[in-house]
C-alpha positions in Angstrom: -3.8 112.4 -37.4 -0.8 114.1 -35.8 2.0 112.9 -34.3 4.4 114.2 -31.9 8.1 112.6 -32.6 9.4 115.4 -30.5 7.9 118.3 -27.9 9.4 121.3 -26.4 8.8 122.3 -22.9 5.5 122.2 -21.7 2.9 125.6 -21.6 3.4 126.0 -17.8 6.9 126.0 -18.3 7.1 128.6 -20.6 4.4 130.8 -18.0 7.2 130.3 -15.4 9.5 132.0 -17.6 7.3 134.9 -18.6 6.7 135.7 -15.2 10.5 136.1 -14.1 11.0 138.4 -16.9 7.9 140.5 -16.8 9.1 141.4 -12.8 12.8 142.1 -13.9 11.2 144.6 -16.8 8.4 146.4 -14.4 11.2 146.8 -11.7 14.0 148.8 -14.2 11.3 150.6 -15.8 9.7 152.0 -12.6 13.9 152.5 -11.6 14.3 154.8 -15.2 10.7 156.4 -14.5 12.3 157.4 -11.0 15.7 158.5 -11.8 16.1 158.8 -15.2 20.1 159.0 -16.8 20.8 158.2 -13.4 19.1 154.7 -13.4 20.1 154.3 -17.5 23.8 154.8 -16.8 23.8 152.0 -14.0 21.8 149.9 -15.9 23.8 150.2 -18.7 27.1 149.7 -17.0 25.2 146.3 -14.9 24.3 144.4 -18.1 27.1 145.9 -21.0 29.6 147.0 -18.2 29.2 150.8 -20.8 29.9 153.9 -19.5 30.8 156.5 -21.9 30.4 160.6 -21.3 27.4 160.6 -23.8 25.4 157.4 -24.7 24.7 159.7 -27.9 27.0 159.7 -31.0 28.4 162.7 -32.1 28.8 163.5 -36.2 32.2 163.8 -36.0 32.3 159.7 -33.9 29.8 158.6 -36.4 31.9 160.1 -39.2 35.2 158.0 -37.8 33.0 154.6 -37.3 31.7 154.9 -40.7 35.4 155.4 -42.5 37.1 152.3 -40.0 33.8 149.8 -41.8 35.4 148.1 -44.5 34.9 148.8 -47.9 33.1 145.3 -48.7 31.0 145.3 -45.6 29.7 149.0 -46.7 28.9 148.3 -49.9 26.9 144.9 -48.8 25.1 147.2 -46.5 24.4 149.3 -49.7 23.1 146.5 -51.4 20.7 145.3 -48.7 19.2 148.6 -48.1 18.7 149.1 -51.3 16.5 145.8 -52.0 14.7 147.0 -48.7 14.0 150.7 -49.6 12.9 149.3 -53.0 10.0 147.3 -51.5 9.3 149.6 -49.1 8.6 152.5 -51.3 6.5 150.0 -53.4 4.3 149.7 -50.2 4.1 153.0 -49.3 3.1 154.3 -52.7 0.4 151.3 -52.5 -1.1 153.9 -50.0 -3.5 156.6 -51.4 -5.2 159.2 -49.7 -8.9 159.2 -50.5 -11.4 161.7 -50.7 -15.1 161.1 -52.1 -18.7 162.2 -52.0 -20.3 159.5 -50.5 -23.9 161.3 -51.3 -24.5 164.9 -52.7 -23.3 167.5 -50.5 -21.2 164.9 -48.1 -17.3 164.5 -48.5 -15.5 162.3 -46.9 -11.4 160.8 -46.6 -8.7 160.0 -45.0 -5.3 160.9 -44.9 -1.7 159.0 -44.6 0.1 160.6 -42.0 3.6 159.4 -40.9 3.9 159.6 -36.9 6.5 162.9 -35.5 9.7 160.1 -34.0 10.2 156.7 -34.0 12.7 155.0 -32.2 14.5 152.1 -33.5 15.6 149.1 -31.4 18.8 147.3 -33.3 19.7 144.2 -31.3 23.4 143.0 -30.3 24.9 141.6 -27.6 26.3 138.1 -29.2 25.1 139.0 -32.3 25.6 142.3 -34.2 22.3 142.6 -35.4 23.5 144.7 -38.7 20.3 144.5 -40.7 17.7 145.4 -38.3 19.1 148.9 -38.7 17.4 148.9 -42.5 14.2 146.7 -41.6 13.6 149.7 -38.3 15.5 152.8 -39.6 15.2 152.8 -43.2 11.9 151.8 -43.7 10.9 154.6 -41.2 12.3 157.3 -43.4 10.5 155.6 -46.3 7.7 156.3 -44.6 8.5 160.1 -43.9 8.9 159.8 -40.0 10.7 163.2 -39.0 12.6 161.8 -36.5 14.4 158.7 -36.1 16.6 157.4 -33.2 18.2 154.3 -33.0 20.1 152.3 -30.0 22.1 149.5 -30.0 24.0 148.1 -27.2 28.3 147.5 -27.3 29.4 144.3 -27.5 32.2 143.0 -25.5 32.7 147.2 -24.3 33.3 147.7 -28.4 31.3 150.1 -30.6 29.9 147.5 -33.3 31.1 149.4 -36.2 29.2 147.7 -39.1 25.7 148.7 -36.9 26.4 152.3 -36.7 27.5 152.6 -40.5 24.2 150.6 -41.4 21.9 152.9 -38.8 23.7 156.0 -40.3 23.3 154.8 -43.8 19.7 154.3 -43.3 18.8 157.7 -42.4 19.0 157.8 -38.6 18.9 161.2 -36.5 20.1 160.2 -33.9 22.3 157.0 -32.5 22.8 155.5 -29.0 25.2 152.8 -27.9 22.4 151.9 -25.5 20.5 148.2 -25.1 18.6 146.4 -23.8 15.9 147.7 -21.0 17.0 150.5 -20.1 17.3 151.4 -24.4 13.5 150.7 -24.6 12.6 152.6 -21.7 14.6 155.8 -22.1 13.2 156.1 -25.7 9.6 155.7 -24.9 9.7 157.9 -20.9 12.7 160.1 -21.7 15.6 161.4 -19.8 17.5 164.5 -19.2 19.3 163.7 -22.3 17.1 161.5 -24.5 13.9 163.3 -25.6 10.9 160.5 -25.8 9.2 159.3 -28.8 6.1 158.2 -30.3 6.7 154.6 -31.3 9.2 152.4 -30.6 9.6 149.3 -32.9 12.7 146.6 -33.8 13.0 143.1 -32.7 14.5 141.8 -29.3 15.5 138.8 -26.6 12.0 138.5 -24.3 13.1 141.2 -22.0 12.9 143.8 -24.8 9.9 142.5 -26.0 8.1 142.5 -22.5 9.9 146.4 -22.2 7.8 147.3 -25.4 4.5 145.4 -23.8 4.4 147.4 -20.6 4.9 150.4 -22.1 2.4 149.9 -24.7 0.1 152.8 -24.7 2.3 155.4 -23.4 4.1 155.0 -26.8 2.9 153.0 -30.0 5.0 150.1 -31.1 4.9 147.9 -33.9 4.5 144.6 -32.5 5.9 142.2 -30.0 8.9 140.8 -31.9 10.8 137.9 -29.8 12.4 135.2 -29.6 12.6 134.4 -33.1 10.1 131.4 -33.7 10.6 129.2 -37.4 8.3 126.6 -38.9 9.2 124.5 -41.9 6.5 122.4 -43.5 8.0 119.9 -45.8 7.2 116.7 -48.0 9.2 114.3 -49.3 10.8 116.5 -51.8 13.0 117.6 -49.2 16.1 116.4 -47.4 17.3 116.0 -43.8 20.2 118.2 -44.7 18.2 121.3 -45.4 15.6 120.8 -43.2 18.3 120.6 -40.2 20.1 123.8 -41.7 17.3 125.6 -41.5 15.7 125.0 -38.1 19.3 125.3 -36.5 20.0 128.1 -38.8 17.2 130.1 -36.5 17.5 128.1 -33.4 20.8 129.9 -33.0 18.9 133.4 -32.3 18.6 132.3 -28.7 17.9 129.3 -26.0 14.5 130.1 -25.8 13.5 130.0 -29.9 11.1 127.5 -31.0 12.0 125.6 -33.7 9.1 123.6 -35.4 9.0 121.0 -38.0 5.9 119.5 -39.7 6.2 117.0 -41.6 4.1 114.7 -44.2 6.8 112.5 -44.3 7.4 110.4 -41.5 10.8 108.9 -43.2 12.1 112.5 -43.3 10.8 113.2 -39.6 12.7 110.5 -38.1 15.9 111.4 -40.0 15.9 115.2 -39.1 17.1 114.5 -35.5 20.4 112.1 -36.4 20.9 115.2 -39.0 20.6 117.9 -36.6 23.1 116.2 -33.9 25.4 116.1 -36.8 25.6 119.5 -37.6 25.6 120.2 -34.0 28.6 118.8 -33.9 30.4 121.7 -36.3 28.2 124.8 -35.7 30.0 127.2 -34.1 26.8 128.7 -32.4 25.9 125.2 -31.2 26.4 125.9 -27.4 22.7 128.3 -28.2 21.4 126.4 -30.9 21.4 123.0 -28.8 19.5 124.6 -26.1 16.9 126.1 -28.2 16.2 123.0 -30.2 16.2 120.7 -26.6 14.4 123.0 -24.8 11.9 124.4 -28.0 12.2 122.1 -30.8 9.6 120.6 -32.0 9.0 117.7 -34.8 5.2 116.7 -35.6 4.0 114.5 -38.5 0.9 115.0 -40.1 -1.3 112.8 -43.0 -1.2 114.9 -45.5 -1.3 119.0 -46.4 -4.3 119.9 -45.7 -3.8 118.6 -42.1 -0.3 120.6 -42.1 -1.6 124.0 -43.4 -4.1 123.4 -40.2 -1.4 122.7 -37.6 1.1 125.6 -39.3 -2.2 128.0 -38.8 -2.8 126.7 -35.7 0.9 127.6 -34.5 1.1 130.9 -36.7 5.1 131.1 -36.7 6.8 134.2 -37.0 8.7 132.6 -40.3 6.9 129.7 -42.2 9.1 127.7 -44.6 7.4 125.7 -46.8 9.6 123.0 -48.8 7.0 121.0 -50.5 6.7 120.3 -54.2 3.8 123.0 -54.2 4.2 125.7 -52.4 1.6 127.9 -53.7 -0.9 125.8 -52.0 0.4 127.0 -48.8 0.5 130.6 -50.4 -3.3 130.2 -51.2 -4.5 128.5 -48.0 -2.4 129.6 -45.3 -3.4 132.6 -42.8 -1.4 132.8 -40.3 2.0 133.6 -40.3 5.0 136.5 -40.0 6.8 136.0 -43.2 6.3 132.9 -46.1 9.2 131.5 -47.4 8.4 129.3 -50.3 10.4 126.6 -52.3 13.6 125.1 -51.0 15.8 127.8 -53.3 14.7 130.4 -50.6 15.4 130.3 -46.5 14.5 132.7 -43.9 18.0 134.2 -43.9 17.2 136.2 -47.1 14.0 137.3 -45.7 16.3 138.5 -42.3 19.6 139.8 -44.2 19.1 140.9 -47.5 16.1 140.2 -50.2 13.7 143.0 -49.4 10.7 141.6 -46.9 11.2 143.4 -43.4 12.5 140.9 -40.9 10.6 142.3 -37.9 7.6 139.9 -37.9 5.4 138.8 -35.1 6.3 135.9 -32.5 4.0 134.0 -29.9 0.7 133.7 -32.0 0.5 137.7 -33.3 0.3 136.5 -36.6 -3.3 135.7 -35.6 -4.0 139.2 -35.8 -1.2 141.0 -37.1 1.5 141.3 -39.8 5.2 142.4 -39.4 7.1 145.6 -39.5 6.4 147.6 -43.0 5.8 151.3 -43.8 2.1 151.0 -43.1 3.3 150.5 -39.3 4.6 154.4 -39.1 1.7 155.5 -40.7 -1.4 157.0 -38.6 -4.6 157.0 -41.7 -7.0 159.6 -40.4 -10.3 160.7 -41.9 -12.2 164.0 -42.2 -15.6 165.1 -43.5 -17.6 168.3 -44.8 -20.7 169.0 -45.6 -22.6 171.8 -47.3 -25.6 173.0 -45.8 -28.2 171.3 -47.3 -26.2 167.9 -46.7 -25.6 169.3 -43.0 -29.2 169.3 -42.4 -30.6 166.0 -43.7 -27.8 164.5 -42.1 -28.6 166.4 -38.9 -32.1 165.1 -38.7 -31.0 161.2 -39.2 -28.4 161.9 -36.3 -30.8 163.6 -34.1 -32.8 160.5 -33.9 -30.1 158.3 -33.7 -29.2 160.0 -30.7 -32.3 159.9 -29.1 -32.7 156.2 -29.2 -29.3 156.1 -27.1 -30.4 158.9 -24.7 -27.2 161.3 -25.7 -29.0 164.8 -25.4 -25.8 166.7 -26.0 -25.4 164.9 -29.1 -29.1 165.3 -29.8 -28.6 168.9 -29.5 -25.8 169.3 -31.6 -27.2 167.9 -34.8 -30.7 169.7 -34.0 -28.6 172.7 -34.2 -27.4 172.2 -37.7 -31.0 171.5 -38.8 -32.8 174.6 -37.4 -29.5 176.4 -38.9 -29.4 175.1 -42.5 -32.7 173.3 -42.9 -35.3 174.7 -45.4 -37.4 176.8 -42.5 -34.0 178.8 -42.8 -33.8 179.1 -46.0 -37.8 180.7 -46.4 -37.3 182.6 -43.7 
């Protein structure tokens, strides 16, 4: 049986606040749709007060940025990218054109095509968010995407140094000091000065992931990323301390990110709370945190594993921590979910800094139906098929009849066509 110790704000609640930001996002799209550079610039200098002569980085300002980064923070940049490109490539040589007769005379396949440009969204604002640059950037060029752009906005009116040098490590084309809205948009309609894209993928707060949602069609994207949701599922093996680390540890991302515990200890459930307040009380990022975990937190206690590998499914949170004394049974059972995280010797930083996994992972239920950001996601695989003549016309009098049952003449006609073409009365006469 489950039991709620704590609840977040109610469905309806949350429906309130989709609906403020989905107006806000339709009226600056149709605004950038209308007067393009014109609308971005205002935009831009409304939410980031940012004006500059060209929203675009030249070499020569990347060039500068990159030599004022510090040593250390360049070379920690190295390393992370390195751990990413590493498992990326891994994936992306997981993936194998095919080609095969599937009967005599018939050949089909497919191929792995990257798509022509991608643009990369790299969130900042309070946060610099450094290593979205190699989970978006770097695992596009992995992939062998021609053409990748990446924005990020200023913070405080600042370039955020450490962001460009990652973006510009990582293989970008082109860089914008450019966020939010107006970011998303210009990349997927275009401007006088920004040529559009194909896709358009990277994490964001919920107006960027709303941007990426209404324009959905008009571009690709990789998936609706935002706010950032965690889950831990934990026994009595684990402690208050770490359990309250971890949920705050993601709570911080924003008022508005869920924080879920489930627990098959009820002991542990009742101390997280006391624990949490705590740490509160020393967290520098508390005034966020506290919000997110009284508005979004969530602590539910269940009978036993089974029950909480039901209820983490049921909820399918972008990161699932599992601190249990077996984790692998989560790793066998579970389905749903952005990202596993298993044992207490790993945490969902790693997975979002540094150890490999991408860290753009779906929110709001998409792992249902989808996984997160890898290589695969720039890839279009498209299939093609021959046929020798003989093949042509056997198959040509299956599809003729085919077509008939569905009352498509036009495609009745072409395979009746190939048979009177290739078909044995051709070949005696």
């Amino acid at each position: 049986m489950i039991r709620e110790l704590k609840a977040g704000k109610t469905e309806t609640a949350r429906e309130e606040d989709d609906t403020r930001v989905r107006h806000t996002v339709e009226g600056i799209i149709t605004d950038i749709k209308t007067r393009g550079d014109a609308a971005v610039r205002d935009l831009s200098v409304k939410f980031d007060k940012w004006s500059p002569a060209d929203f675009r980085l030249s070499p020569a300002e990347i060039e500068k940025i990159v030599a004022s980064v510090p040593k250390r923070t360049i070379d920690d940049i190295k390393f992370a990218q390195t751990q990413i490109r590493r498992f990326a490539q891994i994936q992306r040589d997981s993936m194998h054109d095919v080609e095969v007769e599937t009967i005599p005379g018939v050949t089909l396949g497919h191929k792995n095509i990257p798509v022509d440009s991608v643009g990369c969204y790299v969130p900042g604002g309070r946060y610099p968010m450094v290593a979205s640059a190699h989970m978006s950037v770097l695992t596009a060029k992995v992939a062998g995407v021609p053409r990748v752009i990446a924005c990020t906005p200023p913070i405080n009116g600042e370039m955020p140094a450490a962001t460009i040098a990652a973006m510009h490590l990582a293989g970008a084309d082109e860089i914008y000091i450019l966020g939010g809205i107006q970011a998303i948009a210009a990349m997927a309609l275009g401007t006088e000065t920004i040529k559009p894209v194909d896709m358009i993928v990277g994490p964001g707060n919920a107006y960027v992931a709303e941007a990426k949602r209404q324009l959905f069609g008009r571009i690709g994207i990789d998936l609706l990323a935002g706010p950032t949701e965690t889950l831990i599922v934990a026994d009595d093996s684990a402690d208050a301390e770490m359990v309250a680390t971890d949920l705050l540890g993601q709570a911080e991302h924003g008022p508005n990110s869920p924080a879920v515990l489930i627990s098959t200890s009820e002991a542990l459930a009742k101390a997280v709370p006391a624990e949490i307040e705590r740490q509160l009380k020393t967290l520098p990022t508390a005034d966020v945190a506290s919000v997110a975990w009284r508005d979004y937190g969530r602590i539910l206690v269940v009978d036993g594993h089974e029950e909480a590998r039901k209820l983490a499914d049921e909820i399918a949170s972008e990161h699932v921590q599992i601190l249990t004394r077996n984790p692998d049974y989560y790793l066998t059972n579970m389905r749903n979910y952005g990202a596993l995280f298993l044992g207490h010797e790993t945490n969902v930083a790693y997975g979002d800094k540094v150890i490999g996994t991408n860290h753009t992972l779906p929110t709001r239920g998409g792992a249902r139906y989808t996984g997160g950001l890898w290589v695969g996601k720039f890839i279009k695989t498209v299939t093609y098929q021959r046929c020798t003549p003989e093949a042509s016309a056997m198959i040509g009098e299956y599809c003729s009849r085919l077509c008939a049952i569905e009352n498509f003449a036009g495609h009745q006609a072409q395979a009746d066509l190939r048979v009177r073409r290739y078909g044995p009365k051709r070949s005696a006469a």
